[in-house]
Every structure is written in C-alpha cells, then in structure tokens.
SEBA-957674 format. One record per residue: z, y, x of N, C-alpha, C in turn; residue in three letters. Coordinates in steps of 0.1 Angstrom, whole numbers, plus 5000, padded with zeros to 4 digits. Layout:
N
ZYXZYXZYXala ...
This chain:
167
500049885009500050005000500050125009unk 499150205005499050355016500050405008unk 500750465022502350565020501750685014unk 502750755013502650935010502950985026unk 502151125024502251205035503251325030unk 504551345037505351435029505451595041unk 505451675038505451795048506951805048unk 507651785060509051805071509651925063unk 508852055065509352195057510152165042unk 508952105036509152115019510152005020unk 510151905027511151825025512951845026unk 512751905038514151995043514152075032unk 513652145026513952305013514252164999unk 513852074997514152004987515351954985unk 515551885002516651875004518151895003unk 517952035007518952145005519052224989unk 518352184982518152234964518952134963unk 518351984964519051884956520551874961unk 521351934975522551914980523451994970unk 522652134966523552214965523052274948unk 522552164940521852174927523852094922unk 523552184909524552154903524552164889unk 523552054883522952014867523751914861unk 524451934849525051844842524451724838unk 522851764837521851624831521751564842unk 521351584856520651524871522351444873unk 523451484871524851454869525051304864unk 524651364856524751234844523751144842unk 522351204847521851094851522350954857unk 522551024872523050934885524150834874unk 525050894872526250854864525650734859unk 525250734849524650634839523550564843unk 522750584854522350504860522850374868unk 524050424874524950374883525450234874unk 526050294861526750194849525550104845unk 524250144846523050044840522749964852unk 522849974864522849944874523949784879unk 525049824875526349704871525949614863unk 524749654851524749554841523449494843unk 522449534851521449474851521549344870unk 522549404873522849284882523149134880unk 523249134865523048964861522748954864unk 521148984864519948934866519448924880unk 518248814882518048834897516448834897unk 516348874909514648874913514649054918unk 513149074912512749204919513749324910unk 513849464913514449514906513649574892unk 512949614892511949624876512449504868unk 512149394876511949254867513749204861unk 514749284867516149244866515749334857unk 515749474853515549554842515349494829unk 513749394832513249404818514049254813unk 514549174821515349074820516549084810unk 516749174815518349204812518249214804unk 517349334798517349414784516549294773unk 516049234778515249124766516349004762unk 517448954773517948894769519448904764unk 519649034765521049034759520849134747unk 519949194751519349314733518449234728unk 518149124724516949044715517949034701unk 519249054696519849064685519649154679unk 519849274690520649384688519949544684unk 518749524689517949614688517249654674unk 517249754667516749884656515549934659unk 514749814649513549934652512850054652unk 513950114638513650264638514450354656unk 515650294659515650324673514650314680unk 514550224689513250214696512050304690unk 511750294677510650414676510850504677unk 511850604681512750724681512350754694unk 513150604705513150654718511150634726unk 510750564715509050564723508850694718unk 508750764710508150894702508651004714unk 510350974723510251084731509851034744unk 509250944745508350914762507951014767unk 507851094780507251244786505851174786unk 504851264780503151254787502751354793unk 502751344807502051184810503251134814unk 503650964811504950904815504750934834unk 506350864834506650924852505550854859unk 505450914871504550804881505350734890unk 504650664899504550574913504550694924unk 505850764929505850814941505150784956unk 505350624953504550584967503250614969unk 502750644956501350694959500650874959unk 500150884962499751024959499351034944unk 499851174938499251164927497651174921unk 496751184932495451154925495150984928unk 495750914936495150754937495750734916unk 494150624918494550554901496050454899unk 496450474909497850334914499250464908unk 499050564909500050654902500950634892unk 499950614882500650624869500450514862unk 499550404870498550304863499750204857unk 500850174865502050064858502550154843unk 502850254851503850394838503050354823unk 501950374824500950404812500750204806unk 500750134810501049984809502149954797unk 502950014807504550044803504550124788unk 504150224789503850274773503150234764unk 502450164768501150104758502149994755unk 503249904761503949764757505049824747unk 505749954753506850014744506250104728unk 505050104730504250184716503950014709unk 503449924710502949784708504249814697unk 503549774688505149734670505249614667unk 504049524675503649374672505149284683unk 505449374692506049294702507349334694unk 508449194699510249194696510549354700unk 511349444692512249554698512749504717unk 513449424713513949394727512749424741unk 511749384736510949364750509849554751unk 510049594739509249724735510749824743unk 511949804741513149834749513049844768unk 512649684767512349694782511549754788unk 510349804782509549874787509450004791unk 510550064778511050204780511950214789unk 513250124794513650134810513250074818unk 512250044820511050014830510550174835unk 510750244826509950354827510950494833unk 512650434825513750504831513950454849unk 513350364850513850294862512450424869unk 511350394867510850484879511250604877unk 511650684866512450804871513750784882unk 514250704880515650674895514650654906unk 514150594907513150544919512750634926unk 511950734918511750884924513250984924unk 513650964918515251054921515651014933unk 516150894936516850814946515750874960unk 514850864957513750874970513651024974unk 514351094968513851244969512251294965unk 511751244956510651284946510951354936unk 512051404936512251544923512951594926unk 512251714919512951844922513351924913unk 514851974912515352034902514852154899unk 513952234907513452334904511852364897unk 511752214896510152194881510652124867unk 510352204861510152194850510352044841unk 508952004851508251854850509651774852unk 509951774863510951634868512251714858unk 512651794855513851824844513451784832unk 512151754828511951664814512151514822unk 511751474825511851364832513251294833unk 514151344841515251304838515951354827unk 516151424820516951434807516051344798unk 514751274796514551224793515251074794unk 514951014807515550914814517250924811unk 518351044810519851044805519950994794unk 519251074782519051064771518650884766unk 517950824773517850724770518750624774unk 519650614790520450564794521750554784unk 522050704781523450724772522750644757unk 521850644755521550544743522050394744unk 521150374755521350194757522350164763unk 523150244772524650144776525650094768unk 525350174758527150164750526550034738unk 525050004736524249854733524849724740unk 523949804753523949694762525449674765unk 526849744769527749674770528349584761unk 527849614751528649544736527949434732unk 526549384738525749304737526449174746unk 526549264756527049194767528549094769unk 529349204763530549154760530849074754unk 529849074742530248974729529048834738unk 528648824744527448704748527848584747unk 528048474740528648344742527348194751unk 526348304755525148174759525748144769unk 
C-alpha cells in the first residue's frame, strides 16, 4: 500500500492544536472509544473484523430498527476515509462507501446494518489516533461528533447486551 507523504511543518502546527485543543466532543470521543474498545476485545482477529463481530453477535436481539435508521440517516457525506491513502487514490473512501451501502441495505439483520455503522466509527478513531484530524476543520468536527454521538448510542446496548449473554 503506497503511504501518505505528510509535510514535518503542518504536522508539528497540528500537533500542537491537538496538544493544546480542549473540545468536550474530541473529549468524549476518546472516552467512549476507549469503553468500545474494552468491549470489542472479545473478539479476536483483525481490528475492523473484532468490531463487526462483536456488534453482530451480541446486538442480533437487541437492535431497533427505527434506531439504526436514525443512526444511518446521520452518516457524514461523503463517509470518513482511509488516511493511509491520499485523498484522490480510488482506495480513499472506496471501504467507507461499501460500509454505507451495507448500513443503508434494510434487507440485511439491524445487527449487521449496526456493524457497518462502527465500522465507519472505527475509521474515524483510526484517523484521530494517527493524527489525521484536525480540530480546526470543520470537516473532521462533523466527523467525530458524529462518531461520539453514535458511540454514546451503542455502549450503554452493547453493555447490557453483554451482560445479560448466557451463550
């Protein structure tokens, strides 16, 4: 996979925003990532695939599908991309858009239309964690309040899903 070419300058000034950035949503992001993070460690293999694991098999009871249509209806367009690539290669956005087309699908179980949507929360961390956003666009502040907003939906599911599991 061809890397990204990042300029040293912009990287250091990003740097220093995200050190000294102090957003209750970017906050709480992390936060509730961290707790989704605890719960999707059942699961094993790659980390995407522990994601959609997790969420298909412990929310296949549990899941509303007027929820789920709530949380597909606020998907950001264009969904997040693939940092590792530059944003004009077709490898960008090409998983992200996959991912919405599975979470829009009404034919598929809630559960797996779920996983798709933190499939999609997951590459926003991906790019957070990597230093690919920046609090001072626009763009990546829909992005993660999107991504919060959906985390604080599904944890307090997913733990109670979890909790109660007798398989």
């Amino acid at each position: 996979m061809p890397g990204r070419t990042y300029n040293p300058h912009y990287q250091a000034e990003c740097s220093e925003r995200l050190r000294n950035h102090d957003d209750e949503v970017w906050s709480s992001f992390h936060r509730h990532w961290v707790a989704f993070n605890a719960l999707y460690n059942v699961s094993r293999g790659q980390e995407r695939n522990r994601v959609r694991s997790t969420i298909t098999k412990f929310m296949a009871e549990c899941v509303d599908k007027e929820w789920i249509d709530k949380l597909t209806e606020d998907i950001p367009d264009p969904p997040p991309g693939n940092t590792r690539y530059e944003s004009s290669n077709e490898e960008f956005r090409k998983k992200s858009f996959e991912e919405v087309k599975k979470a829009k699908d009404t034919t598929q179980p809630s559960s797996h239309r779920l996983a798709s949507i933190m499939v999609l929360v997951y590459q926003v961390r991906c790019s957070l964690v990597h230093g690919n956003k920046n609090p001072d666009w626009d763009r990546d502040n829909v992005l993660v309040e999107w991504g919060d907003t959906a985390l604080r939906d599904v944890l307090p599911k997913l733990e109670r899903a979890m909790s109660e599991w007798d398989g």
